[in-house]
Phi, psi and omega in degrees: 000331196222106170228103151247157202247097193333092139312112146225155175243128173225153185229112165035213215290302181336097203238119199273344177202151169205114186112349231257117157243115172199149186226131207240088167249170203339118163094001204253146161236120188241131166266151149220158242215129200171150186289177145282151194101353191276004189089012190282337199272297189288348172263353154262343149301325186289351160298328168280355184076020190256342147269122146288149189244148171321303196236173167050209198201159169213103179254165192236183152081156183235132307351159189265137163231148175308150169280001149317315207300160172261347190301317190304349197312308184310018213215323184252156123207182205246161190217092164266189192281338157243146182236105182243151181223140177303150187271002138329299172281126171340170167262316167328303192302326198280323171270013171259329183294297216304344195294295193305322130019272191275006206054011196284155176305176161267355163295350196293018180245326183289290202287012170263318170284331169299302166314337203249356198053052198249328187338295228264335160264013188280349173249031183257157173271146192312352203270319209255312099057107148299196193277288189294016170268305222250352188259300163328300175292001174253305152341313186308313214275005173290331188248346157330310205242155183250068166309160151273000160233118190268111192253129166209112195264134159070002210276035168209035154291153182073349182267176167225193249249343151329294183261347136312292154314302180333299212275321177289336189275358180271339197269332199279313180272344146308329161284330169291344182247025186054010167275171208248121182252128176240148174189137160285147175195137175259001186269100201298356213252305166293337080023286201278351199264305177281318204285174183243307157216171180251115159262099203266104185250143166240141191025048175081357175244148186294148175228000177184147157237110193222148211271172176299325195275341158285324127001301176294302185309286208321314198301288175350293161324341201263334192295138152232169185239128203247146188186128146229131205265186197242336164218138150304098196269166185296139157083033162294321203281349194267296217278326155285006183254325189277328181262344181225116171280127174105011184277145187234139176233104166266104161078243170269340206278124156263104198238125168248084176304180151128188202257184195316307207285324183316348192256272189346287196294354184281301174311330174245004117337304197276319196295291215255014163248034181094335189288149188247105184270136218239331168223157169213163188207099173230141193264145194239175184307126182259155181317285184317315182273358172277298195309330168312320181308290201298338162301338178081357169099037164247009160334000000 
């Protein structure tokens, strides 16, 4: 539904992508995931036909059409990362032009404000629209028409939790309708919630792609186990370095890295060598510090 064929973009020396192959099919949610400056912005315009790549292609839709083409325009639709509307108009006024716009029927202006939780504000003029209201109203006209390809740059700055929901139920009932989905995002919380898999770009080039259950796995790995005990018994500190290599014992403080079960055997390690623990803690891996990894400390 969404396939590129190392994309690269260059603006004079600058170069915004270079390589990028990657492809998003039916039913599918890909985040992709990246400092600023990483190309995520620019590989979803060139999804919009709104960038030409230097190099390679990006076709969307079954049949694949170029996202150049204006015929793809029918096939998507886009959120981009900043959003303006006039500030004269109502937020209703404002998804009723795309609606007409789009030839869409007119119940489809209820049911885009509904999606967007816009109701209660849909007859105000956009003018009065905090940041994250005019972010909602853009979601609305993002959801107005049911393309099979969902461009979402960025679509949950600014929200509250409220418009947060929106947006996970929008991503969510697009994988239940079989379309194909892309979205930027800095928030790992939105990352771990939505994607199917994560595309981790550093300067413009892909450096890992990784599926939900590997995802899952890296984060596992990552998780620690926090304790503090009431006595150190001797050779503690030997025998948990041996089951966890980076397990630390300082003072009272135990510190275990490792996935689920290691912190478990850890725990009852400290259980059949006496230590009486007195706080326990375990932490499970975070995003943000896996995507440093996987960037090489170039984030």
């Amino acid at each position: 539904m969404i396939r590129f064929e190392r994309v690269s973009k260059r603006y004079g020396h600058h170069v915004a992508l270079s390589g990028f192959s990657l492809e998003v099919g039916r039913g599918e949610v890909v985040a992709l995931l990246g400092p600023n400056g990483s190309g995520k912005t620019t590989s979803l315009k060139a999804a919009a036909g709104l960038v030409h790549p230097s190099e390679g292609a990006v076709t969307l839709g079954d049949p694949p059409r170029l996202a150049s083409e204006p015929g793809a325009r029918r096939v998507l639709s886009y959120l981009p990362q900043k959003v303006a509307f006039p500030e004269a108009l109502t937020g209703r006024e404002v998804v009723e032009f795309y609606r007409r716009l789009r030839g869409l029927h007119a119940t489809r202006t209820e049911e885009a404000l509904h999606v967007a939780a816009l109701n209660g504000a849909s007859s105000r003029p956009v003018g009065t629209y905090s940041g994250g209201m005019v972010q909602r109203l853009g979601l609305a006209v993002a959801a107005l028409p049911d393309a099979p390809v969902l461009l979402l740059d960025e679509p949950t700055s600014s929200l509250d939790a409220e418009g947060l929901g929106a947006v996970y139920a929008l991503a969510e009932r697009a994988r239940r309708e079989g379309r194909a989905v892309l979205f930027t995002s800095h928030q790992p919380s939105d990352v771990e919630r939505l994607a199917d898999r994560v595309a981790v770009l550093v300067g413009g080039r892909l450096v890992a792609l990784l599926g939900r259950g590997e995802l899952a796995e890296r984060l596992a790995e990552r998780g620690v186990l926090r304790a503090r005990v009431e006595r150190v018994p001797p050779g503690l500190g030997e025998r948990l370095a041996a089951l966890a290599p980076g397990a630390t014992v300082e003072g009272d403080q135990v510190v275990v890295p490792g996935d689920a079960r290691t912190r478990a055997a850890a725990l009852s390690l400290l259980g059949e060598a006496g230590a009486c623990v007195r706080q326990l803690a375990a932490e499970e891996g975070r995003l943000d510090l896996l995507y440093r990894d996987l960037a090489g400390g170039n984030a």
